[in-house]
N, C-alpha and C positions, 0 to 999 in steps of 0.2 A: 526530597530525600527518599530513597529506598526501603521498604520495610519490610521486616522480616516475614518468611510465610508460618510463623509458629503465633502473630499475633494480630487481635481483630482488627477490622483495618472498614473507616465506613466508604472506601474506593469500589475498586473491581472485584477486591476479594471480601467476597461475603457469602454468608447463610442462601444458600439456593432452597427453596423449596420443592419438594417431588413431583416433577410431571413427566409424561412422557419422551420428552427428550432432553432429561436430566445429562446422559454424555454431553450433549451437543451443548446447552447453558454452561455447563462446567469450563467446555472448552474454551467459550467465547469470552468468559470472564479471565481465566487464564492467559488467552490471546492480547485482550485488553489491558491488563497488569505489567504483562511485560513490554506492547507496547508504550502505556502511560510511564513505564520505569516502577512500579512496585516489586515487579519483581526484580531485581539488580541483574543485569547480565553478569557472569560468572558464577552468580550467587548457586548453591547446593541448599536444594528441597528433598524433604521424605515423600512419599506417595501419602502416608499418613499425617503429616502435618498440614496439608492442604486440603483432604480430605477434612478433617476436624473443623476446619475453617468454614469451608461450606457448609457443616454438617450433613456430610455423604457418606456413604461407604466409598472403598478405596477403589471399589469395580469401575466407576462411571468416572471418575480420576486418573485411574491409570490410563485406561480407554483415551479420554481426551487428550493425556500427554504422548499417547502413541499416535495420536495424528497429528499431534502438535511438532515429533519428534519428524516427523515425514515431512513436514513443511518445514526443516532445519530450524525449529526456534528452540528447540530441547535437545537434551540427551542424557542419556540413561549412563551412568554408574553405575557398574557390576558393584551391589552390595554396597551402593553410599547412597544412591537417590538420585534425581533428575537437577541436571545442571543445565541452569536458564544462555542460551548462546549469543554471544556476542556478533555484528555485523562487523567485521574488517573494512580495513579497506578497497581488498583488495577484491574481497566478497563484493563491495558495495557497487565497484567497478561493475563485476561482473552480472550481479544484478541488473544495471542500468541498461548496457548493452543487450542481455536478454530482452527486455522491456520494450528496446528500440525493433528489436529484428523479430517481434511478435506483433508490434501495435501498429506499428506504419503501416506493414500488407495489411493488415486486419482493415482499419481506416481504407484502406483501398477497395477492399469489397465492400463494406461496409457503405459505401456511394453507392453500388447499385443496386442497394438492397435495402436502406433505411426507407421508413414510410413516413407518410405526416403525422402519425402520434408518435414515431419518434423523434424527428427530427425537434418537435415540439416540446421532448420531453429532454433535450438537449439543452433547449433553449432554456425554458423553465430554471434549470440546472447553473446555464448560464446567468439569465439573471441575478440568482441565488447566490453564486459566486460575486460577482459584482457587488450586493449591496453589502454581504458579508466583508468583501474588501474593504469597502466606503468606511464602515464600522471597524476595522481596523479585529476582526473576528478574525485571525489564522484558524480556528480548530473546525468552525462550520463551515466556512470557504471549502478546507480540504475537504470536509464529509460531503459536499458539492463534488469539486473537483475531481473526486473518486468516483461518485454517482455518474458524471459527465463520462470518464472511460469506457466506465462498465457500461453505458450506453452503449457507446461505440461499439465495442468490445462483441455484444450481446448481437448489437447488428449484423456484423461478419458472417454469422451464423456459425460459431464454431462456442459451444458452453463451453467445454474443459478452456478453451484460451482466455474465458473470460474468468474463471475460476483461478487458473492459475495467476496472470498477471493480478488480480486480486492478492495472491498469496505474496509473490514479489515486492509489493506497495506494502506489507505488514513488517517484511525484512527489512527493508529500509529505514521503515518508521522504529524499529528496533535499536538501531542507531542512534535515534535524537536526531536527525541532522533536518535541515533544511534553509533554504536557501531565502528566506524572509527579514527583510530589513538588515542583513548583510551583503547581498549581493542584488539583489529586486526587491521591490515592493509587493504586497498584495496587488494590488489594483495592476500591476506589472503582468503578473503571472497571470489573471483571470484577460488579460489584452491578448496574449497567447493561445487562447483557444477560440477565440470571435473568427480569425478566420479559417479555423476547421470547420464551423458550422457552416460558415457562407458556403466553403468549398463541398459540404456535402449537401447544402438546400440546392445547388446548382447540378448537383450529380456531378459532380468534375471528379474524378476517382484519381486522377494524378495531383490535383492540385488540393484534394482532401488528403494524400499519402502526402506529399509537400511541407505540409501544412503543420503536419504532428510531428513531422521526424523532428523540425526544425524546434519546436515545441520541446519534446525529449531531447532531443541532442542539446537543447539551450541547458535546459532543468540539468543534464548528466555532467556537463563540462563544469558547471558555475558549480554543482554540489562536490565533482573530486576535485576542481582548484581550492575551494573550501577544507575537503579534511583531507587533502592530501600536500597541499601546499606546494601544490605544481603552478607552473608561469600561465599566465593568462592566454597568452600567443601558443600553446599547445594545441596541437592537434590531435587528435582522436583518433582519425581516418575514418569515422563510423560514416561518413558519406559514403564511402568507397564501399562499405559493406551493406547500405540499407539504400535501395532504388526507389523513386516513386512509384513504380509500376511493381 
């Protein structure tokens, strides 16, 4: 259940204490709320009600929700307060395909430029995934699964694409949705990435680009047949738009 930002709460939202990058805590706690659901999509906050919560001033609060509002998870009310936003579906779409047409070429340089303490740090990653499947753990698999990207991602040698498709993965998860024990399994989802590793220990750049599209295009069709309630024999066309090369 959702709870209100005017009361104490022992989640995301809590008493921060003063350090130097009191904006950036505020933020993350914030970030974390609305993806865990504390804070209700639609729902209308004061600057000062959330402030109080923390026990902050309103500066390192505002601050947070103006980079929160940049990465689309807020918005500002002229003279009501910050209203927490909701993922569409049609956002959710367009999210996914972002996703696609950033991370495959990424994955593709990403082959001739990972080293052995990353690829290593892929696996690790992988592992992790796995036993988290075994155990039937969704929440640590994904905080894997996420690690596993940003690997990648970090590889390419491009930060801001790692940054951002990070931000993307918070929108989604804004949503609630996911594709776990209604459409795959854990153990499902963590088999999906075993051969982007092999194809990037091998240096194969087309068949590591291969590897992921099929990977996200799998995860983007199964999550809009899911909340959009489209035929399973739909087509996307995102082959047409995302190359291995």
């Amino acid at each position: 259940m959702a709870i209100s930002a005017e009361t104490e709460t022992g989640g995301s939202l809590r008493e921060i204490k003063a350090e130097s990058s009191l904006t950036a805590r505020v933020r993350e706690s914030i970030r974390e709320a609305i993806i865990d659901g504390e804070l209700e999509p639609g729902s209308l906050h004061s600057v000062q009600s959330l402030a109080d919560i923390f026990k902050v001033s309103r500066t390192p609060v505002r601050e947070a929700l103006i980079d929160l509002a940049g990465a689309d998870m807020v918005e500002f009310e002229r003279n009501r307060g910050v209203r927490i936003l909701e993922t569409s579906v049609h956002d959710l779409e367009e999210i996914l395909v972002l996703r696609i047409l950033l991370e495959v070429p990424a994955t593709h340089r990403a082959a001739g430029r990972i080293d052995a303490e990353g690829l290593d740090g892929l696996r690790q990653e992988l592992d992790a995934m796995s036993e988290a499947a075994a155990n039937g753990d969704e929440a640590t698999m994904m905080q894997h699964d996420r690690r596993f990207h940003e690997l990648i991602n970090t590889a390419s040698g491009n930060s801001r694409l790692t940054e951002y498709v990070d931000s993307l993965r918070d929108l989604i998860l804004t949503r609630g949705v996911s594709t776990v024990d209604s459409t795959r399994s854990l153990t499902e989802i963590a088999e999906e990435h075993e051969g982007i590793v092999v194809a990037l220990a091998s240096g194969n750049a087309d068949a590591a680009a291969s590897a992921m599209k099929r990977h996200l295009v799998n995860t983007a069709s199964l999550l809009l047949q899911q909340e959009g309630g489209r035929s399973s024999d739909l087509s996307l066309g995102w082959e047409d738009l995302v190359t291995g090369a």
